[in-house]
C-alpha positions in Angstrom: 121.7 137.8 132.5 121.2 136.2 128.8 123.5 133.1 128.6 125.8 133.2 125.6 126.1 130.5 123.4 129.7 129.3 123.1 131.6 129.4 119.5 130.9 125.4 119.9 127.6 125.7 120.2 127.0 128.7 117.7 129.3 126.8 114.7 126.9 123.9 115.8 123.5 126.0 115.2 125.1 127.0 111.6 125.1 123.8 110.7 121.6 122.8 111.7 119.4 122.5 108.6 117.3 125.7 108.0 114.4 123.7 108.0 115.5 122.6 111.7 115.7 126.3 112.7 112.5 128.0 110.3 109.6 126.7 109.3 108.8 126.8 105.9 105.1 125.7 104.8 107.3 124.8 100.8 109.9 123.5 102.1 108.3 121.2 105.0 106.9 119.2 102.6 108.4 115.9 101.8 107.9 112.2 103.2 104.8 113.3 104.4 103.5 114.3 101.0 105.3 111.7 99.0 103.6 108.8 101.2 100.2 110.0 100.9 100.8 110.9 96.8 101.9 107.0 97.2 98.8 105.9 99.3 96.3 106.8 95.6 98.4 103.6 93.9 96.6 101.8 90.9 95.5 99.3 93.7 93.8 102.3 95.5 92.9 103.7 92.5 90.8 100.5 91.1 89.3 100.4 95.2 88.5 103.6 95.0 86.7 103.0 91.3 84.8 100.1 92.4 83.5 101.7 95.5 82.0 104.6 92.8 81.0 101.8 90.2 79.2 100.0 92.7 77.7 102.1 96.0 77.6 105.7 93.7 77.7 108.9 95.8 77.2 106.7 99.0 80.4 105.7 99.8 82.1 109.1 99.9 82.1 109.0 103.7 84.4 106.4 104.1 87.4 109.2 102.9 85.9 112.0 104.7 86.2 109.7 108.2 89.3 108.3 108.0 91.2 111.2 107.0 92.0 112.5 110.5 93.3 108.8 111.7 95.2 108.2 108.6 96.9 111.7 109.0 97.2 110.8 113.0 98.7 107.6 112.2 101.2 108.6 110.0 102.1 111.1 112.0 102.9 108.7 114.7 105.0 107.1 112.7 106.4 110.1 111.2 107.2 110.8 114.9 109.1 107.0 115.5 111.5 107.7 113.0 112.5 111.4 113.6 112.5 110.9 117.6 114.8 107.9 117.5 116.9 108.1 114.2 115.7 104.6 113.7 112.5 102.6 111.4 110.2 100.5 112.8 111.6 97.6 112.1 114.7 98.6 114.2 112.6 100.0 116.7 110.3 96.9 117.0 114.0 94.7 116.8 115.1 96.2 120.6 111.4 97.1 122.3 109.4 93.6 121.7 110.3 89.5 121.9 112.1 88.3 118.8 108.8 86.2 117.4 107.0 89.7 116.8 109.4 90.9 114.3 109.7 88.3 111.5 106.2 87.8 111.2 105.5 91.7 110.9 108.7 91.7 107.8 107.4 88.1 106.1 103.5 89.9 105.9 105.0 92.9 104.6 106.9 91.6 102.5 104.3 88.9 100.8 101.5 92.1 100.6 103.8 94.2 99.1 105.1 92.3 96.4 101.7 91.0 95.7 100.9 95.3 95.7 103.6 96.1 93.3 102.4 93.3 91.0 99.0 94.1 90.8 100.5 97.8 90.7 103.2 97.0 87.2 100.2 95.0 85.1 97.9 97.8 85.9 100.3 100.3 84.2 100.9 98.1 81.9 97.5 97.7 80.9 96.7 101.8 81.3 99.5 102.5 78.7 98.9 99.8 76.8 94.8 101.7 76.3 97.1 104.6 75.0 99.6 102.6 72.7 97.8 99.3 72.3 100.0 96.0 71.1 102.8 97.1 73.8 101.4 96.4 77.4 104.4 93.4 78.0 107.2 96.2 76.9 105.2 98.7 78.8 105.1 96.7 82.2 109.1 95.7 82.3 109.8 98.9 80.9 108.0 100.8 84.0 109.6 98.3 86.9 113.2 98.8 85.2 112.4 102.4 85.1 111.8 102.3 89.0 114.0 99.5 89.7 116.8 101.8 88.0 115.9 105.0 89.8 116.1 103.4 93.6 119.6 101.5 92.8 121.5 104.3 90.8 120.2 108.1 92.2 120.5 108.8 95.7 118.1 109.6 97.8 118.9 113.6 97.8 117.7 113.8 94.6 115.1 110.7 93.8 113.0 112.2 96.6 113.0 115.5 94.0 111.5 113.6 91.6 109.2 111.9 93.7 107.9 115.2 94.8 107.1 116.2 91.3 105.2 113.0 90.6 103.1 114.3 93.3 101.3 116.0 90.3 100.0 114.0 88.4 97.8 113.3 90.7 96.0 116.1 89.6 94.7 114.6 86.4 91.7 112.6 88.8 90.7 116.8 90.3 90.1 117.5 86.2 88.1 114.5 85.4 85.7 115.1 88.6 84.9 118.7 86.7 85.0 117.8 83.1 82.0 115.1 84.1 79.7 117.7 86.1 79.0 116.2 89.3 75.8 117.0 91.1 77.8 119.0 94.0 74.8 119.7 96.7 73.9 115.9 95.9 77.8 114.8 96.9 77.4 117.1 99.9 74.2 115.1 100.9 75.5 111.8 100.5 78.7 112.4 102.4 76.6 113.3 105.5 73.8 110.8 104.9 74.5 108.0 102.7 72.0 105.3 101.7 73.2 102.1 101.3 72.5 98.4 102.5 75.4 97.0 105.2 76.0 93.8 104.0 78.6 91.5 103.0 79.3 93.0 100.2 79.2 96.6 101.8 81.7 95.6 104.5 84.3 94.2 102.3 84.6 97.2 100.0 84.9 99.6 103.2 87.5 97.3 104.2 89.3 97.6 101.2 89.1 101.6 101.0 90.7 101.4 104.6 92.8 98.7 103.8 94.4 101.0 101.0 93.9 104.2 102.8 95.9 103.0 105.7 98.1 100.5 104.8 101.1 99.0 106.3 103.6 99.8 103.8 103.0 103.8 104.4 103.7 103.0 108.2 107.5 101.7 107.4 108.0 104.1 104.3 107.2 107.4 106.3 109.1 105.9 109.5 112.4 105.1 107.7 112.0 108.3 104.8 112.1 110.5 108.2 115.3 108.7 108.7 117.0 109.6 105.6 115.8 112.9 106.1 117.9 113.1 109.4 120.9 111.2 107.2 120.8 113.9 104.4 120.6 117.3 106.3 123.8 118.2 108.3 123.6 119.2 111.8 120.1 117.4 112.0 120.0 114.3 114.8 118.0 111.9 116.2 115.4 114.0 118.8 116.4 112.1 121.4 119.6 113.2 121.1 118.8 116.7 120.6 115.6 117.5 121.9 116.0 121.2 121.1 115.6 120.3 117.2 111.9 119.0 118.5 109.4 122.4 118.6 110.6 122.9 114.5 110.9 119.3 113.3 107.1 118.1 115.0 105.7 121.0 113.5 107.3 120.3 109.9 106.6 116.5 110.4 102.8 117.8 111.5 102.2 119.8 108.4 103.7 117.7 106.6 101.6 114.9 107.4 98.4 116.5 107.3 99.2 118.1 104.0 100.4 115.4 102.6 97.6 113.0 103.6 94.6 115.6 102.8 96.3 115.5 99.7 95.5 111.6 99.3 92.2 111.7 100.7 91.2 114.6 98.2 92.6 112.6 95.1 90.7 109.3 96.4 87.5 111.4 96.6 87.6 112.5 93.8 88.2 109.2 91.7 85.5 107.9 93.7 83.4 110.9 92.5 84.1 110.5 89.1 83.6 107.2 88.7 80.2 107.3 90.8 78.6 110.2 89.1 79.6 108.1 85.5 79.8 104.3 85.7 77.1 104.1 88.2 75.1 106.3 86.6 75.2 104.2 83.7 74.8 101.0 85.6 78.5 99.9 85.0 78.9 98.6 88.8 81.6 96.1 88.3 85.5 97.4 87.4 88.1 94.9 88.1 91.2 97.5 87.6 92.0 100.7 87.5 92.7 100.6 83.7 89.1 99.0 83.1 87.8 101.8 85.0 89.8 104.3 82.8 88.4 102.4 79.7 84.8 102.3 80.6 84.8 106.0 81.5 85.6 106.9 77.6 82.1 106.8 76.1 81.1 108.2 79.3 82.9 110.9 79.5 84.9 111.4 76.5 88.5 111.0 75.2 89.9 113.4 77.5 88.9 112.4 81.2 89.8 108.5 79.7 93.3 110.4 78.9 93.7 111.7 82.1 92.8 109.1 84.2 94.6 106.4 82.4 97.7 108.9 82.9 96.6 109.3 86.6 97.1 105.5 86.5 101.1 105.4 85.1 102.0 108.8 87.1 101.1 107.1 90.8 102.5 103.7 89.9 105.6 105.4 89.1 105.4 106.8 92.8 103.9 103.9 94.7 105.9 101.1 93.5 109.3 102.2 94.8 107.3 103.0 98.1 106.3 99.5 98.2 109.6 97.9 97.6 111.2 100.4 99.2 109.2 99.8 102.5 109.7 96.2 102.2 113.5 96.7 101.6 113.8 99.1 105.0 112.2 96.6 107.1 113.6 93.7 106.1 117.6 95.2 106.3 116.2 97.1 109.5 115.7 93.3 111.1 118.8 91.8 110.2 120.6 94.4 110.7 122.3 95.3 107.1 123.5 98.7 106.1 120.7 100.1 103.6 118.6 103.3 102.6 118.2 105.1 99.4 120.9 107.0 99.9 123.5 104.2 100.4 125.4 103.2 97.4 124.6 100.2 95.5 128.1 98.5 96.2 127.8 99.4 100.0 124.0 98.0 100.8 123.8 94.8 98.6 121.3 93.1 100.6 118.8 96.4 101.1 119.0 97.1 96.9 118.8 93.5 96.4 115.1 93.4 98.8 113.4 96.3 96.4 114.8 93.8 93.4 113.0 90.7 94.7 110.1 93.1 95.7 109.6 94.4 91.7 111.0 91.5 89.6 108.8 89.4 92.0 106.1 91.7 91.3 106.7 91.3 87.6 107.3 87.5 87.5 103.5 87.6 89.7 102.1 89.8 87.0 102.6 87.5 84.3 101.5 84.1 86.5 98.2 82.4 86.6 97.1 84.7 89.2 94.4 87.0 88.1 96.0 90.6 88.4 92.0 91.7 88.8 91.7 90.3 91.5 94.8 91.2 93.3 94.6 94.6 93.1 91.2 94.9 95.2 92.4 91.8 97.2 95.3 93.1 98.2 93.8 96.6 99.6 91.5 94.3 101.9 94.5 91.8 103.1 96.4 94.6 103.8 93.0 96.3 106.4 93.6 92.9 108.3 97.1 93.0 108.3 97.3 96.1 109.5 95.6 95.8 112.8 98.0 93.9 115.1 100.9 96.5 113.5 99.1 99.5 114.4 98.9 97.8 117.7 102.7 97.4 118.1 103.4 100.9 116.5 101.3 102.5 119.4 102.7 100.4 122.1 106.2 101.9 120.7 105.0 105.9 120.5 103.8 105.6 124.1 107.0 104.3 125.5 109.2 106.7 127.4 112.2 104.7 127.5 112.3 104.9 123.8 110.8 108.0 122.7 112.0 109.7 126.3 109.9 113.4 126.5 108.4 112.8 122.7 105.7 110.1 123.2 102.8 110.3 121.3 100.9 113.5 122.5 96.7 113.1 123.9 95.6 113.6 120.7 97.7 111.2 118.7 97.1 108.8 121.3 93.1 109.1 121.3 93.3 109.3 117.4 95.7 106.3 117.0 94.1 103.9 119.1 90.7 104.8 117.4 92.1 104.2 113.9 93.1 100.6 115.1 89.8 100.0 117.0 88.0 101.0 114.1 90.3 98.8 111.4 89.7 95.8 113.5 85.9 96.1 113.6 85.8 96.6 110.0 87.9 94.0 109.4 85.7 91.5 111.8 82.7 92.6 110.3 84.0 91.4 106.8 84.5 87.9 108.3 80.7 87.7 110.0 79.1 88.5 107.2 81.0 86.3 104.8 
C-alpha cells in the first residue's frame, strides 16, 4: 500500500525550493558558474597571456588537463557546504586541531589581498588604455563600485548581477576569431606540444594551475552553497535532510562542471589569442593583462584590443568581491561572527569590515612600491603552493562520515581530488628544483 504523506509533510514539500524538487539545466546555474567566471581574473588573465606570449600554441594542454580536477575539486567543495550547511572554515574549526585553522585564514587572507590588488591596478590600467589620464579615478572608482555592491545589496540579488557579468567573458571567444588561429595546428599542439621543461617552463605551469585552482574558489564556492541554502525556503543542510540530496548533487554537479568548462574555455582561448599574435610576432614578455591588451592593438587591430581590454574590467568586476568575499567568509567562519552577503551591514560588522580590509588593502598595495607586474603572475604561483596542504585538509573533510554522514565524496571525486593535489604538489616541487 502507497504511504501517504501527512499535511505536515506535504505543506513541507511546498515549501521546498523548485530547484530542490526539479532540475533545471537554467536555473542550476549559480555559484558554480559564478566561481569559475571568477577563476579568468586579470591575474589569470595576464598568466594566461604570458603562457601565449612566451610557450605559443604549446601550452594549451595545461587547460585541457586540469579541467576535470578543477571541476572535481570544486565540486567537492561545492559538496562541503551543501551537505553540512557550513564553509570550510567552519568545517575545518570542529574536524582538525586549533593550529590548522589560523594559518589556513592568515594565507588566505595575505594571497588574496595581494590578488585583489594586482586585480584593481590592472583595471585601472585596462580603462585607463580606453580613457587615458584617468587610471587613479578609474582604480578607486572600480573597488568602491564593488566595495559598495557587497555591503549595501543582498545577496538575493548581487548574485543576479554576478551571473550577468558572467558575459563578458565572451569578449576573449571573439578576439580568438577575429585573429584567425591556425585551428588543426591548436589541435596538434594540444596533444603534442613542443617545448623545453625547464625552470622557466615549470614556473609558468605552476602559475596557470596556481590561478586555475586556487584557494580562494575553494572557500567562495563552499560558503556561496551556504547562502544558497540561507536564501531558498524549505531548503536545509543535506545532513539534515538527506532526501533534498539526488536534486541538489546533481544541480551542484552541473553546475560545477558548467561553470568550470566555462573558465577553462575562456582561459584557452586568451591563451590562444595571445599565442597565435604576440608570439607570432616575437612579443614573448607581458607583465599584465592590460600590457597584453595593449600589445595586441597593432596586432590585431582596435577591436580585439577593445574587447580584451573590456574582458579585463568585466572579470575584475566579478573576481574581486570573490576574493574579498572568500577572505571575509573564512575569517568570520573562524571566529565565529555572524556574516554572509546576505546579512545586513549593521548586523555582520566584522564579516563587511574583512572584504573592506581585503579591497582598501588591495588598493593602498596598488599604489605602494610593490610592482603590481609582478604581483599579478606572482600571486597565481604563490597561490599553486599554497594550495596543496588545503586541498589536503578539504579531502580529509569530504571523506569523513561523521561529518558528511551518507554524502562523502563519491569514487570518482575521491580518485579525481587526490590526483589534483598530487599533481599541484609536484608541480609546485618541480618549480623549487629547478630554480
Amino acid at each position: 500500500m502507497k504511504r501517504q504523506a501527512t499535511p505536515a509533510a506535504r505543506r513541507g514539500l511546498r515549501n521546498l525550493p523548485r530547484r530542490t524538487r526539479h532540475f533545471n539545466p537554467l536555473t542550476a546555474l549559480g555559484p558554480g558558474l559564478i566561481t569559475g567566471a571568477a577563476d579568468d581574473d586579470p591575474s589569470g588573465i595576464a598568466t594566461y597571456s604570458q603562457a601565449g606570449a612566451q610557450f605559443g600554441l604549446s601550452m594549451l594542454w595545461t587547460l585541457v588537463l586540469i579541467y576535470p580536477f578543477m571541476a572535481v575539486f570544486q565540486g567537492v567543495c561545492a559538496r562541503i557546504g551543501r551537505v553540512t550547511g557550513k564553509g570550510l572554515a567552519a568545517n575545518i574549526k570542529t574536524e582538525f586541531p586549533p593550529w590548522v585553522l589560523p594559518g589556513v585564514v592568515v594565507l588566505l587572507l595575505v594571497a588574496n589581498t595581494l590578488n585583489v590588488s594586482a586585480d584593481v591596478a590592472a583595471m585601472g590600467e585596462a580603462a585607463n588604455l580606453l580613457a587615458p589620464g584617468w587610471r587613479h579615478v578609474f582604480t578607486i572608482g572600480f573597488a568602491a563600485l564593488t566595495l559598495g555592491l557587497q555591503v549595501f545589496v543582498p545577496y538575493h540579488r548581487y548574485v543576479w548581477f554576478l551571473k550577468w557579468l558572467t558575459l563578458s567573458l565572451l569578449s576573449y571567444v571573439a578576439v580568438a576569431f577575429m585573429v584567425h588561429a591556425p585551428w588543426l595546428e591548436v589541435a596538434r599542439r594540444v596533444v603534442l606540444p613542443r617545448f623545453r621543461f625547464d625552470q622557466s617552463a615549470a614556473t609558468l605551469i605552476t602559475g596557470v594551475f596556481g590561478t586555475t585552482i586556487s584557494p580562494y574558489l575553494f572557500f567562495w564556492q563552499a560558503s556561496e552553497e551556504v547562502e544558497e541554502i540561507e536564501k531558498a525556503p524549505g531548503a536545509r543542510a543535506l545532513v539534515d535532510a538527506p532526501r533534498q540530496g539526488r536534486v541538489e548533487l546533481r544541480r551542484i554537479g552541473w553546475d560545477t562542471y558548467a561553470g568550470m568548462g566555462y573558465s577553462n574555455i575562456i582561459a584557452f582561448f586568451i591563451m590562444l589569442s595571445t599565442a597565435v599574435t604576440l608570439n607570432a610576432a616575437g612579443v614573448d614578455n607581458v607583465g599584465t593583462a592590460a600590457q597584453a591588451a595593449q600589445a595586441l592593438r597593432p596586432l590585431a587591430g582596435n577591436l580585439a584590443f577593445l574587447l580584451f581590454a573590456l574582458g579585463i574590467i568585466g572579470t575584475g568586476l566579478l573576481a574581486i568581491p570573490t576574493l574579498a568575499g572568500s577572505a571575509a567568509y573564512a575569517l568570520t567562519e573562524a571566529l565565529g561572527w555572524k556574516g554572509g552577503l546576505e546579512s545586513r551591514f549593521r548586523d555582520a560588522h566584522g564579516f563587511y569590515g574583512v572584504i573592506g580590509f581585503a579591497v582598501l588593502g588591495g588598493v593602498a598595495l596598488s599604489y605602494s612600491p610593490i610592482d603590481p607586474i609582478k604581483a599579478l603572475f606572482w600571486s597565481a604561483v604563490v597561490n599553486g603552493v599554497i594550495a596543496v596542504p588545503l586541498m589536503v585538509v578539504i579531502m580529509l573533510l569530504v571523506t569523513r562520515a561523521s561529518l558528511m554522514g551518507r554524502f562523502t565524496a563519491n569514487p570518482w571525486q575521491r580518485w579525481g581530488g587526490w590526483t589534483a593535489t598530487a599533481i599541484m604538489g609536484v608541480v609546485a616541487v618541480l618549480m623549487f628544483a629547478l630554480m
